[in-house]
N, C-alpha and C positions, 0 to 999 in steps of 0.2 A: 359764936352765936349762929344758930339756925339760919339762913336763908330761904326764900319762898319763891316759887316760880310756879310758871303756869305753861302748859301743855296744850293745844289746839289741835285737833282735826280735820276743824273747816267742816261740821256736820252738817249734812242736807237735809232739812227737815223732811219730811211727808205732806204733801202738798206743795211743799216750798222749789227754791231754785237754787242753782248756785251760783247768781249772782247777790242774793239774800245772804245765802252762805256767808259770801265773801263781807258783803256787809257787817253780818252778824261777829266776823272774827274780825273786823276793823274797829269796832266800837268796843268788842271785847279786850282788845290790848291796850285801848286807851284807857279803860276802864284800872285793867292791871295796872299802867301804868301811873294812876293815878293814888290808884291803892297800897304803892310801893313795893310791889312786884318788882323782883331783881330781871327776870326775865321770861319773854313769850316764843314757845317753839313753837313751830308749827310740823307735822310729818308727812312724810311725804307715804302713799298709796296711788295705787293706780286703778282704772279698770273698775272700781265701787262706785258706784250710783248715789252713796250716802256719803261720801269724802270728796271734799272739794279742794286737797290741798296737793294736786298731784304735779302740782308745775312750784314746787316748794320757791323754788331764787325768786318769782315772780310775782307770788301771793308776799314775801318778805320785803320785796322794795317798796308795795303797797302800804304795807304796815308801818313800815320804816320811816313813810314819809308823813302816815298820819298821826306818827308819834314821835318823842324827842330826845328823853331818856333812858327810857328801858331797854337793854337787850334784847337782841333779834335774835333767831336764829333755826338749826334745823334738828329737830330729835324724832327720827333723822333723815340725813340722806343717806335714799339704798345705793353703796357704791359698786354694788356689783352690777345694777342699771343704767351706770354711764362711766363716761372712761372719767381718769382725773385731770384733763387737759381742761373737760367742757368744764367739772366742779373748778376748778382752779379758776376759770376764768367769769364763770356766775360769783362766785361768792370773793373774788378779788372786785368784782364790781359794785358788792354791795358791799363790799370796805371800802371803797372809794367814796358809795355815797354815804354810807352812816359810818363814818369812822369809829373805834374803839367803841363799837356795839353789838359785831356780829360774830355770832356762834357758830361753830360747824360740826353738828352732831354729826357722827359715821355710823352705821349697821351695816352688817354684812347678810340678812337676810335675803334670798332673792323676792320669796313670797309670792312665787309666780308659776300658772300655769303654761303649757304649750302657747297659748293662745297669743297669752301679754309676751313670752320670747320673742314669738313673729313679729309680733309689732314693735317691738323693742329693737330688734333685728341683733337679739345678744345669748347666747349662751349664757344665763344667770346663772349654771349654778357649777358652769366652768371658772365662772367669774367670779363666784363666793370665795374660790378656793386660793384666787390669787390676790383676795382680800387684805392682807396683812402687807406682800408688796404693794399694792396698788395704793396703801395711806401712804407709806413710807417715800412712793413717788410723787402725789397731793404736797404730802408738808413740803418736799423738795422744791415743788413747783413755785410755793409762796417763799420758802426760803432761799436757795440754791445751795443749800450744804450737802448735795450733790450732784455731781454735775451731769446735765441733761441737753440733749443735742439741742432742744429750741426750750424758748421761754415764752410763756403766758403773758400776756399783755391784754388786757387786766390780768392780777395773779401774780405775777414777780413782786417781793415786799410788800403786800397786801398781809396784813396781819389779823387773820379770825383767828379766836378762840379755838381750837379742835378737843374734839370730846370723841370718847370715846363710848358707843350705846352698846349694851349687851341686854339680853336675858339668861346666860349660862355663863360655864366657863371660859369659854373661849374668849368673848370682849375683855372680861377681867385680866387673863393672861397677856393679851395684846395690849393692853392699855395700859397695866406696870409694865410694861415691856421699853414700851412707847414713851414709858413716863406721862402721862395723858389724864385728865379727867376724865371721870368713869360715871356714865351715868346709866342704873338697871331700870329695867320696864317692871319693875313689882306688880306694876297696876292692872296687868291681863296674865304673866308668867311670874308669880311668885316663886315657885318652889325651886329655884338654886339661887335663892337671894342672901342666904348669909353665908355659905360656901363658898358665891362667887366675890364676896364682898372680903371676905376671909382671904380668898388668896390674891387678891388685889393688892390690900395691904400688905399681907408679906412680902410678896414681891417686887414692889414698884418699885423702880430706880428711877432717880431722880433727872430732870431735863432742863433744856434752856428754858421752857415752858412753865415746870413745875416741877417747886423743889418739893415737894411732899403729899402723901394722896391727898384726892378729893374727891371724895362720892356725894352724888345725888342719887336720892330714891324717889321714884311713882307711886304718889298714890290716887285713889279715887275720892273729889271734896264733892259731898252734896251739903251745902247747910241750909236752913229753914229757921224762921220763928217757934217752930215745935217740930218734935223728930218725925212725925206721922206726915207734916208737908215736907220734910226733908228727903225722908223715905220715897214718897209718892213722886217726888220730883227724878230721884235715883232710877223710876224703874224705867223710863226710857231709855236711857243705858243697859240694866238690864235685858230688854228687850232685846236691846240690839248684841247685846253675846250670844245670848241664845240662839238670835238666829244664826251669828256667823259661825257657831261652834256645830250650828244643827246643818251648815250646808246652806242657809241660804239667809245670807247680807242682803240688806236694802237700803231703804230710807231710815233714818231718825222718827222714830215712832210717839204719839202721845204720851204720855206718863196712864197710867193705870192702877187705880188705889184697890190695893189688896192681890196685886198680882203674883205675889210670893207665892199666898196661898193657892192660887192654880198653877202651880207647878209640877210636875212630875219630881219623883225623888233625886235621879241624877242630874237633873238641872239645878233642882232646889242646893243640890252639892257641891257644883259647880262654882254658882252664883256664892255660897258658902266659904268658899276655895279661895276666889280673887279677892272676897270681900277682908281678907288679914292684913292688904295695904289700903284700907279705906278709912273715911272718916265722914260719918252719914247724922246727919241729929241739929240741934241745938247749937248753936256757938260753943257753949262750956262743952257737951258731948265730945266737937271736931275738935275743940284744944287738946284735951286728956288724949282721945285719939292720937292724933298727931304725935303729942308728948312720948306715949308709951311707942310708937314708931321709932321715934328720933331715939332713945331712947334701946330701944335694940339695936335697931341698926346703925347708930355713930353718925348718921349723914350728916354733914356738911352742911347741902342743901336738899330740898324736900321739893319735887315739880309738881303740881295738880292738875290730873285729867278731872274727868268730868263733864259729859256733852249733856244739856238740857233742850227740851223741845221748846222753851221759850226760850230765848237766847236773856232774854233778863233777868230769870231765875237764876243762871251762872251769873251773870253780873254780881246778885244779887248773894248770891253763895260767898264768893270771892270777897268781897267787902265786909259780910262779915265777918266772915275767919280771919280776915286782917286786921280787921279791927281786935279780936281777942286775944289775937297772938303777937300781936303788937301792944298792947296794952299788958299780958303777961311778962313779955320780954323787958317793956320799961320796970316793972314792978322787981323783976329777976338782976 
């Protein structure tokens, strides 16, 4: 059966702060968690005025602590922005404190200009390249199946979940390789989502981890009492591709009713483009959605973005599509 997870940003609204931010994604995973939400990622970004999750381990202990069940976790850490001594030793600490609830999403994106390297003080995308050693050294860290001149402390026997994030082929490859759960970003990069989902499967060999694949897919949940407040709730996400795909990111923008229609053509296309892993409407509307999702693509589990300029209308989104899809499932 399906599984449901949810996906955070940590969005900064327009007017707002990010210590509101912070708030807003502490209330929203109790929320999930109450909803029966298998699990809350949060991603890491940097350097964006509209993301406030750029210190991921430490927004996660937050969470961690104002909730009890649900898994934690990161989707993901860019590991070509720290080494895996430091990861090894955040995220062994946060299996120390939540045990057998935390996740350790990996990307290899560096997603960085000159600017964030300096500050970074890293070569990101010398670092991208040594991406596939540098998990191999992580899992080693928490494991020691092989042997490495010091040991993490947090991090030695510290046991997180590892996943493996892609948008192409390359995470797919790495991740049956790894033997790893695979989870794609559908929700902003669809288009090598069933080629790289395709060769996941063929190829994954199995680990002490996992005897057999497991994919998760992204997609975008708006739901509403009627599709037009669904929609209208949508378009401040909208908004904000537009502006990151036009060059200029900000804040988490108001929603805007009927803003489709002032669109230019290749945005309207755009917006068109990500919109094949979405599921925008009515409760019945997101189920079928969903359904015909799952449905193509085999997933496993299903993670929902999603940022709303009220932070209640995601509450509010989220509880209903659990309620439908949980209510279809018992019926199933």
């Amino acid at each position: 059966m399906t599984t449901y997870s949810v996906l955070d940003l940590v969005p900064v609204r327009q007017g707002g702060t990010v210590a509101e931010a912070l708030s807003a994604a502490t209330e929203l995973a109790q929320s999930a968690e109450a909803a029966g939400y298998r699990r809350f990622w949060v991603a890491e970004h940097h350097a964006m005025e509209g993301i406030a999750g750029g210190a991921t381990a430490v927004v996660l202990a937050h969470i961690g602590n104002a909730t009890s069940t649900i898994r934690i976790g990161s989707g993901g850490i860019m590991l070509p922005n720290h080494t895996p001594f430091q990861i090894a030793e955040q995220f062994g600490t946060l299996d120390a404190l939540f045990p057998g609830r935390i996740d350790l999403g990996l990307g290899r994106a560096p997603g960085a200009g000159p600017e964030l390297q300096r500050a970074l003080r890293k070569d990101l995308h010398r670092a991208a390249e040594s991406f596939p050693q540098d998990v191999a050294e992580l899992r080693a860290l928490f494991t020691g199946d092989i042997d490495l001149p010091i040991r993490a402390t947090p991090g030695f026997g510290a046991n997180p979940q590892l996943w493996m994030l892609g948008s192409s082929l390359f995470g797919a490859q790495l991740a049956a390789r790894l033997g790893l759960p695979y989870a794609f970003a559908s929700h902003f990069a669809p288009d090598q989502l069933d080629n790289a989902l395709g060769v996941y499967r063929r190829d994954f060999q199995p680990s002490e981890a996992l005897a057999r694949p497991h994919v998760m897919a992204a997609m975008n949940l708006f739901v509403a009492d009627t599709a037009e407040e669904a929609e209208y709730l949508a378009t401040s996400q909208m908004q904000a591709f537009v502006a990151l795909r036009t060059g200029r990111p900000g804040k988490l923008p108001p929603p805007v009713r009927g803003y489709r229609d002032t669109l230019p053509a290749p945005a309207a296309a755009m917006l068109a483009h990500i919109g094949q892993a979405s599921a925008t409407g009515t409760p019945q509307q997101a189920r079928d959605a969903v359904a015909a999702f799952v449905a193509r693509t085999g997933a496993d589990e299903i993670v929902f973005a999603g940022p709303t300029f009220d932070p209640a209308g995601r509450i509010r989104s989220l509880e209903l599509a659990a309620d439908i899809m949980g209510r279809a499932a018992a019926a199933a």
